[in-house]
N, CA, C and O atoms as CSV, one atom per row, in Angstrom:
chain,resi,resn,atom,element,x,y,z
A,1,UNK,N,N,-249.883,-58.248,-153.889
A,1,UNK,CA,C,-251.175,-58.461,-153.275
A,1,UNK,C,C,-251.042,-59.358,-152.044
A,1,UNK,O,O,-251.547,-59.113,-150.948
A,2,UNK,N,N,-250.050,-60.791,-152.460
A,2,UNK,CA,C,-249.989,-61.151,-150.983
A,2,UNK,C,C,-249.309,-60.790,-149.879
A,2,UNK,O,O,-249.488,-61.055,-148.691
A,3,UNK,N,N,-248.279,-59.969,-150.598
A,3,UNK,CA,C,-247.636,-59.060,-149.425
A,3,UNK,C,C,-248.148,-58.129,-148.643
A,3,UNK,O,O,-247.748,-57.752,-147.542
A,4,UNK,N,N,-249.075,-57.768,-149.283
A,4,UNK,CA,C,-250.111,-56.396,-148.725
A,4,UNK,C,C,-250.772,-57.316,-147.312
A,4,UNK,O,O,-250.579,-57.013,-146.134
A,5,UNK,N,N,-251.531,-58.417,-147.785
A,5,UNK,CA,C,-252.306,-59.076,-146.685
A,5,UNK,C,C,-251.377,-59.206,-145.735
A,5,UNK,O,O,-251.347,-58.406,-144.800
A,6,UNK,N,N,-250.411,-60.318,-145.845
A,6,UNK,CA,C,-249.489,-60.594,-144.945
A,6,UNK,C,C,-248.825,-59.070,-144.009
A,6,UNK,O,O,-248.627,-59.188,-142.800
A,7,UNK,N,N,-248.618,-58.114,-144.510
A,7,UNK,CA,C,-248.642,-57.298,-144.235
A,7,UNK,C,C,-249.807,-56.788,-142.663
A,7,UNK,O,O,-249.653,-56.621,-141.453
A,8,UNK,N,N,-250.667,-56.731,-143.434
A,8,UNK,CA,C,-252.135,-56.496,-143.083
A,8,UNK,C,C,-252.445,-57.445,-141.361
A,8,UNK,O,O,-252.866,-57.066,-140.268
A,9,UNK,N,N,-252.001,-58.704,-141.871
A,9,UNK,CA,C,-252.156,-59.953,-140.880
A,9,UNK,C,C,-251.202,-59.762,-140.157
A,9,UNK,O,O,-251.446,-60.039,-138.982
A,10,UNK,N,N,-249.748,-59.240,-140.442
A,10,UNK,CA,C,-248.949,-58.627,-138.869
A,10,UNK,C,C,-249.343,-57.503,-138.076
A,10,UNK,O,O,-249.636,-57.234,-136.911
A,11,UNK,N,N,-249.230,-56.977,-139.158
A,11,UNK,CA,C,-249.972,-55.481,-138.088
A,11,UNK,C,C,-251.636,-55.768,-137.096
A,11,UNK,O,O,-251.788,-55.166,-136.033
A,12,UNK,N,N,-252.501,-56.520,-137.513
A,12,UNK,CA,C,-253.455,-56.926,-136.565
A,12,UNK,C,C,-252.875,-57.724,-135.501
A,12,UNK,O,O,-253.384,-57.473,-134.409
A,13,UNK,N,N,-252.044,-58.534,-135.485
A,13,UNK,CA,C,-251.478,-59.478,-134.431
A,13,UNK,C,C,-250.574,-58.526,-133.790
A,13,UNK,O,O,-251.039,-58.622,-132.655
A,14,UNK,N,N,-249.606,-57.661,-133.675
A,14,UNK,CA,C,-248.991,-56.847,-133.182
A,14,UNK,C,C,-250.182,-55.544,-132.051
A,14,UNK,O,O,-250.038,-55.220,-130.873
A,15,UNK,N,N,-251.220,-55.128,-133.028
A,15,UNK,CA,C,-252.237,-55.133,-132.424
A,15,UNK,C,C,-252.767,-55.347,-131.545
A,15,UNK,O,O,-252.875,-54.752,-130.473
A,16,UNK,N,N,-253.234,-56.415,-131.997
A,16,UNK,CA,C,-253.663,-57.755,-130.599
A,16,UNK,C,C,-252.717,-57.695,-129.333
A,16,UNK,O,O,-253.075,-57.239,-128.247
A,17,UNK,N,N,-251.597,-58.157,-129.579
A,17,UNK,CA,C,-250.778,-57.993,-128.411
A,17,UNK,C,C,-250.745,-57.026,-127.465
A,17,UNK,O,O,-250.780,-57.121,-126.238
A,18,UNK,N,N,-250.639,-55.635,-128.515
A,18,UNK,CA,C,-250.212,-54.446,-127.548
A,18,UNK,C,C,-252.111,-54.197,-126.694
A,18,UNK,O,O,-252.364,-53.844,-125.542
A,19,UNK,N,N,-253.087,-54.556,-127.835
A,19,UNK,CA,C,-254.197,-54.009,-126.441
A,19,UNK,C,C,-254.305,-55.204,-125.305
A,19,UNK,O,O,-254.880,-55.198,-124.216
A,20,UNK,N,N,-253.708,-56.003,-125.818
A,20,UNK,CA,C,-254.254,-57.271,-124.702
A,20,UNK,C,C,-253.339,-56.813,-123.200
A,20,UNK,O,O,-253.755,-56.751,-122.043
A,21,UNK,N,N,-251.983,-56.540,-123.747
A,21,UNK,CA,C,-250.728,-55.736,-123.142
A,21,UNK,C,C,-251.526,-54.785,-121.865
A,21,UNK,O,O,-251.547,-55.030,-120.659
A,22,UNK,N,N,-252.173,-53.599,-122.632
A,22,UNK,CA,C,-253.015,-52.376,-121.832
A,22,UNK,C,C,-253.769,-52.674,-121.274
A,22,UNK,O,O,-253.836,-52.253,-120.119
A,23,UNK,N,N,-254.994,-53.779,-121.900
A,23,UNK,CA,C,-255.864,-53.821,-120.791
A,23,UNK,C,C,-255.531,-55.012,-120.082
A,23,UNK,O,O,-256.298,-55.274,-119.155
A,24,UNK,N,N,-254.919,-55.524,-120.209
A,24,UNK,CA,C,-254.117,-56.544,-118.840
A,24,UNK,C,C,-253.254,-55.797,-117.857
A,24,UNK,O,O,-252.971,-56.257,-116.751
A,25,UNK,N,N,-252.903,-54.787,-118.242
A,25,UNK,CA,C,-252.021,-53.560,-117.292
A,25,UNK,C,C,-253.092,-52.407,-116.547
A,25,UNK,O,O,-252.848,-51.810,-115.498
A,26,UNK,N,N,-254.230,-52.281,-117.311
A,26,UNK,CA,C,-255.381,-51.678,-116.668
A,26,UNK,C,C,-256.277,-52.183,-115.834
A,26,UNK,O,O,-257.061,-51.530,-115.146
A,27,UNK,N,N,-256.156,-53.554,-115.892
A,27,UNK,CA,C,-257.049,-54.011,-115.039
A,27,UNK,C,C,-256.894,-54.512,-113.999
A,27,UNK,O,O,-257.653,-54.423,-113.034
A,28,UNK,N,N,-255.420,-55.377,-114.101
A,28,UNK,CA,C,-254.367,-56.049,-113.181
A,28,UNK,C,C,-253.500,-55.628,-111.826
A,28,UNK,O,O,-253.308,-56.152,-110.729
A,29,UNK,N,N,-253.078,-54.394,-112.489
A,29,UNK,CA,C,-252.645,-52.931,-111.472
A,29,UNK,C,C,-253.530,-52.736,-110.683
A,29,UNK,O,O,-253.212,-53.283,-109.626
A,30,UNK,N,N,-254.517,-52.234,-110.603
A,30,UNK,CA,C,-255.376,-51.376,-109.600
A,30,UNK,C,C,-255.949,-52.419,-108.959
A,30,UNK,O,O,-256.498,-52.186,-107.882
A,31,UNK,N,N,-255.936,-53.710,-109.462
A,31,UNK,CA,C,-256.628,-55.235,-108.506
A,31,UNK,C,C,-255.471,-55.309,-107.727
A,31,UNK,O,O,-255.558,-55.069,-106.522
A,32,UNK,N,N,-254.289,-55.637,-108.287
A,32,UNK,CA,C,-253.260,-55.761,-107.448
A,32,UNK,C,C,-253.364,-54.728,-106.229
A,32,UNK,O,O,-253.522,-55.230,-105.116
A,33,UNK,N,N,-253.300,-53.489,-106.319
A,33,UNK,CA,C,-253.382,-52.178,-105.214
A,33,UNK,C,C,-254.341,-52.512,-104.601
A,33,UNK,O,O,-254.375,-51.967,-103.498
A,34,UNK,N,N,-254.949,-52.999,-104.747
A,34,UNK,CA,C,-256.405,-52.878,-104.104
A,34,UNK,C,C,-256.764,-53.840,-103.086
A,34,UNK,O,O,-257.582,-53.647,-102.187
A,35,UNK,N,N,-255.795,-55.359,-103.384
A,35,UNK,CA,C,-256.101,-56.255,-102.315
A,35,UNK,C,C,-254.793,-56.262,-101.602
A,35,UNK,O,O,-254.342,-57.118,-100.841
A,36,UNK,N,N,-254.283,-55.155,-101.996
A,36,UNK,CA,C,-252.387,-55.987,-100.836
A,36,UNK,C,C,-252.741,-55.207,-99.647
A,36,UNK,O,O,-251.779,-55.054,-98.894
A,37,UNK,N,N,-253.424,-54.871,-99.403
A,37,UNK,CA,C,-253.938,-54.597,-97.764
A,37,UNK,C,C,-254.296,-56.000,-97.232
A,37,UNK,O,O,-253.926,-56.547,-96.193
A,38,UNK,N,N,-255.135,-56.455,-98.241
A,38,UNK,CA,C,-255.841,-57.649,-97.924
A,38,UNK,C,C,-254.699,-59.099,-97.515
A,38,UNK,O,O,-254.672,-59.905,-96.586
A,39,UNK,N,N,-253.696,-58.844,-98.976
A,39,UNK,CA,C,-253.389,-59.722,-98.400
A,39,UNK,C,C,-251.726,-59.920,-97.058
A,39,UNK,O,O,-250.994,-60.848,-96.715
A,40,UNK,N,N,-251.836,-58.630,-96.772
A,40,UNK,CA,C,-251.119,-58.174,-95.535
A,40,UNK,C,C,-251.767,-58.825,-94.360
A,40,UNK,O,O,-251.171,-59.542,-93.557
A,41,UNK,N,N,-252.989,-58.529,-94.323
A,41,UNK,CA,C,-254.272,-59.196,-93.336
A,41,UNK,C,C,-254.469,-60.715,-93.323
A,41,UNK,O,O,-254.703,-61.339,-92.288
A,42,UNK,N,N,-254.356,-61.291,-94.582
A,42,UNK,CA,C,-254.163,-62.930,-94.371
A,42,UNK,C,C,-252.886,-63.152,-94.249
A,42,UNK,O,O,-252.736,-64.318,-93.882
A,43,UNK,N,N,-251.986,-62.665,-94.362
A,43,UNK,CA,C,-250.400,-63.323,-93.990
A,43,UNK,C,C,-250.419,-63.137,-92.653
A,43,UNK,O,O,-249.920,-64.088,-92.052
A,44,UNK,N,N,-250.843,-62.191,-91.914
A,44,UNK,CA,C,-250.852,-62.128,-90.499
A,44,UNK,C,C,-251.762,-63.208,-89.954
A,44,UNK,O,O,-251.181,-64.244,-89.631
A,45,UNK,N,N,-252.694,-63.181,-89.835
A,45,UNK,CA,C,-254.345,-64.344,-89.327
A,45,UNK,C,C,-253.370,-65.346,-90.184
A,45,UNK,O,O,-252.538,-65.165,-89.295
A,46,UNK,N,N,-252.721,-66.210,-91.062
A,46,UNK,CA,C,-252.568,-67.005,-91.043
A,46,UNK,C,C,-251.147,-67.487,-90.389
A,46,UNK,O,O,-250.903,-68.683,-90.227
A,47,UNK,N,N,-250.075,-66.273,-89.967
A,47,UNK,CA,C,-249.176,-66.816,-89.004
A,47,UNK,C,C,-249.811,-66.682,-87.707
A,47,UNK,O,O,-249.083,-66.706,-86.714
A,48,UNK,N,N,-250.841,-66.569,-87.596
A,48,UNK,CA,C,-251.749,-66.890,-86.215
A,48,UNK,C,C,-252.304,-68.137,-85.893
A,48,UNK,O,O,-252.852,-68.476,-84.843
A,49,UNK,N,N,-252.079,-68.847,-87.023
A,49,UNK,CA,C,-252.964,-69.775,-87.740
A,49,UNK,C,C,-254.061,-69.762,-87.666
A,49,UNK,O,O,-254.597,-70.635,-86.983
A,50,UNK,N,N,-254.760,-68.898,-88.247
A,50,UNK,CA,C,-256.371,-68.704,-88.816
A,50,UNK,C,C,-256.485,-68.287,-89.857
A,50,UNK,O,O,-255.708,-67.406,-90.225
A,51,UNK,N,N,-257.592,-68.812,-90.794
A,51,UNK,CA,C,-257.638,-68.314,-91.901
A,51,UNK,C,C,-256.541,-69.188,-93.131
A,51,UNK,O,O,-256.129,-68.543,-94.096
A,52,UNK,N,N,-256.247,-70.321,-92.999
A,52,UNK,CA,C,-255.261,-71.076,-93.429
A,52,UNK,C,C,-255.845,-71.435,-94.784
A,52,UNK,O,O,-255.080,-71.469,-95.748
A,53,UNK,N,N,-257.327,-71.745,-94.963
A,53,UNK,CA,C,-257.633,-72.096,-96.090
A,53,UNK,C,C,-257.659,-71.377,-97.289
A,53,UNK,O,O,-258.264,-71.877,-98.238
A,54,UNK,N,N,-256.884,-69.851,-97.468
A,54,UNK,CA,C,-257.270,-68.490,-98.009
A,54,UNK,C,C,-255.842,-69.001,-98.897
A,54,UNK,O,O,-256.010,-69.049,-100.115
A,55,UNK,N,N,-254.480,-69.376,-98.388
A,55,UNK,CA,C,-253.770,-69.691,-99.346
A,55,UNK,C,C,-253.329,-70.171,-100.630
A,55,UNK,O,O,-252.201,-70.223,-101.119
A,56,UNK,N,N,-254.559,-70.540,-101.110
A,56,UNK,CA,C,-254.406,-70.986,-102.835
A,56,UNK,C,C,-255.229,-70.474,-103.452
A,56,UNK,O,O,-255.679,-71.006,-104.467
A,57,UNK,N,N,-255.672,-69.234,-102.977
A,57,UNK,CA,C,-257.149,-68.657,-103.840
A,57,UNK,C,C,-256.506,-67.352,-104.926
A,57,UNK,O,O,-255.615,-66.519,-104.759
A,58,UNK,N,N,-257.290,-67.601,-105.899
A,58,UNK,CA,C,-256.983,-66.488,-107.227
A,58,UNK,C,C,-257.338,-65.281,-106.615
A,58,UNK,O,O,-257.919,-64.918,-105.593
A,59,UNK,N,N,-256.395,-64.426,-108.292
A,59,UNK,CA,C,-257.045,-63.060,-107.791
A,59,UNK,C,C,-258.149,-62.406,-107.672
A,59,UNK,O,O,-258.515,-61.520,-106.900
A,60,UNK,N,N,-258.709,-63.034,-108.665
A,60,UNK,CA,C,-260.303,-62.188,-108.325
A,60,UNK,C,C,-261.109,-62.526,-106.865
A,60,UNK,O,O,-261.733,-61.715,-106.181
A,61,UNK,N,N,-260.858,-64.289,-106.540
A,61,UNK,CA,C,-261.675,-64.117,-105.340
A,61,UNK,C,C,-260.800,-63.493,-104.580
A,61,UNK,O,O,-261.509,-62.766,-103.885
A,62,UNK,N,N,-259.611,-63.307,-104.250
A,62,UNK,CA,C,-258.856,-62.171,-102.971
A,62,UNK,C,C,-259.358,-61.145,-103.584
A,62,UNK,O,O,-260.269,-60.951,-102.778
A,63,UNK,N,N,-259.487,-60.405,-104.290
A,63,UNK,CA,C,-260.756,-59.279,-104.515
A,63,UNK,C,C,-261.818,-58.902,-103.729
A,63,UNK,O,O,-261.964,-57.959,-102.952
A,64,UNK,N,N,-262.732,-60.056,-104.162
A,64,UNK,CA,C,-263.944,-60.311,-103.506
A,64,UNK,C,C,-263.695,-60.419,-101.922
A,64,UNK,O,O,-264.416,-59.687,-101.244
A,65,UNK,N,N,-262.928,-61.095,-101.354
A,65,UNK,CA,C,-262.840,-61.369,-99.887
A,65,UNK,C,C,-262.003,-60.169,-100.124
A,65,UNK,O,O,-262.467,-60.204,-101.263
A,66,UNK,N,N,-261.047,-58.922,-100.147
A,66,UNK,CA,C,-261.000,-58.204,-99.787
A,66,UNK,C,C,-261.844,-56.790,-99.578
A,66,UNK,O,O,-261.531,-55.814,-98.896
A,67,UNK,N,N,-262.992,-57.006,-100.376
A,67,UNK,CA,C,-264.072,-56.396,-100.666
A,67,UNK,C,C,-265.132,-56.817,-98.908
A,67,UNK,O,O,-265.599,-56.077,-98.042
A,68,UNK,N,N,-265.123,-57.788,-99.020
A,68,UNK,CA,C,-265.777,-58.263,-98.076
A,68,UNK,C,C,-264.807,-57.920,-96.334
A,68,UNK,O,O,-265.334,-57.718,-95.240
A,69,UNK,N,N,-263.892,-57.948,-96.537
A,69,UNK,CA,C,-263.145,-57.258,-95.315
A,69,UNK,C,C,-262.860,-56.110,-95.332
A,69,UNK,O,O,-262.212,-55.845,-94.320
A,70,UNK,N,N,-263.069,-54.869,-96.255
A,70,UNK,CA,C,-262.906,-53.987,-96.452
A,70,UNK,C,C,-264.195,-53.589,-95.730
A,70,UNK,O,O,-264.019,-52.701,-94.896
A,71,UNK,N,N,-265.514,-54.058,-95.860
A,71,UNK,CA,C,-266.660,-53.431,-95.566
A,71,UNK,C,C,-266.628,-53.533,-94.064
A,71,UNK,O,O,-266.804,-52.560,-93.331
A,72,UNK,N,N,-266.366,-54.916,-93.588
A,72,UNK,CA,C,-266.180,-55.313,-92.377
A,72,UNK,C,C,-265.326,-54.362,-91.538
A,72,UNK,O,O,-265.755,-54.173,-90.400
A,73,UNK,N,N,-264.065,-53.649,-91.919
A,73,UNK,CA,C,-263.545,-52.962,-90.847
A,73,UNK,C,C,-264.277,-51.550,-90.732
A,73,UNK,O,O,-264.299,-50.875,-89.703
A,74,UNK,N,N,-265.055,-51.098,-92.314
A,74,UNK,CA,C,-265.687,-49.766,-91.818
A,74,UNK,C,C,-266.969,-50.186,-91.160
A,74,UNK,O,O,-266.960,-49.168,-90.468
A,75,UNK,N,N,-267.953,-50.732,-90.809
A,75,UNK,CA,C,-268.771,-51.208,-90.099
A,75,UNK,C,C,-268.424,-52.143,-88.259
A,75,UNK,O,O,-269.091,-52.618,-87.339
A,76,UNK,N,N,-267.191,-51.973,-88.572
A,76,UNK,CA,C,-266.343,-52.514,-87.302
A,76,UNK,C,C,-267.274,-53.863,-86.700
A,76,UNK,O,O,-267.654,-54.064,-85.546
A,77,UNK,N,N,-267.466,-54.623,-87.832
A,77,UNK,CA,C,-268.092,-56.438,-87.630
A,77,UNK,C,C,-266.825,-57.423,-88.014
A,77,UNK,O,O,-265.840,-57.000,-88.620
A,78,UNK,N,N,-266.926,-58.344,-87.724
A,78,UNK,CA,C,-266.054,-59.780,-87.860
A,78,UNK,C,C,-266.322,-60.103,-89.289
A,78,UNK,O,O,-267.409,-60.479,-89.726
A,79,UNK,N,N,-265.267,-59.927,-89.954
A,79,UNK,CA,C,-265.467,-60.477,-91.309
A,79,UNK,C,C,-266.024,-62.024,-91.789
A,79,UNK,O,O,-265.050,-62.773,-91.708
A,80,UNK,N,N,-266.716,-62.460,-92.059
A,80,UNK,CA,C,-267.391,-63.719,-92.668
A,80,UNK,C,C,-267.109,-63.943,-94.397
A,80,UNK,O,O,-267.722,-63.499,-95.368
A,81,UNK,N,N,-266.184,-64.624,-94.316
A,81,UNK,CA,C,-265.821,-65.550,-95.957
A,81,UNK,C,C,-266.871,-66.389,-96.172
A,81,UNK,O,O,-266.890,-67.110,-97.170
């Protein structure tokens, strides 16, 4: 009987791992693809030196500010952070 649980209690933690695994690989991937344009665009503007303060920001906000420069070049306006 306690082998069964223990049993029971690996296989949920093995579990755990592998979806945390997928959807950290589902969600992570296509963010990643999605801002390395973006951040092609701040490595340049910042060996220009502009745009210097963009260097310690997470991924989701380089998301967001690539979202926000993304709109900016199809509307052909000056991007605003």
């Amino acid at each position: 009987m306690l082998l069964a649980g223990l049993l029971f209690v690996l296989k949920l933690v093995v579990f755990a791992l592998c979806a945390g695994a997928v959807i950290s690989f589902i969600v992570f991937v296509p963010l990643t693809i999605y801002a390395i344009p973006y951040a092609w665009w701040v490595g340049g503007q910042q060996c220009a030196g502009k745009h210097l303060d963009k260097k310690k920001e997470g991924i989701f906000r380089s998301a967001r500010n690539a979202t926000i420069l993304y709109k900016s070049w199809i509307l052909r306006k000056e991007p605003t952070f």
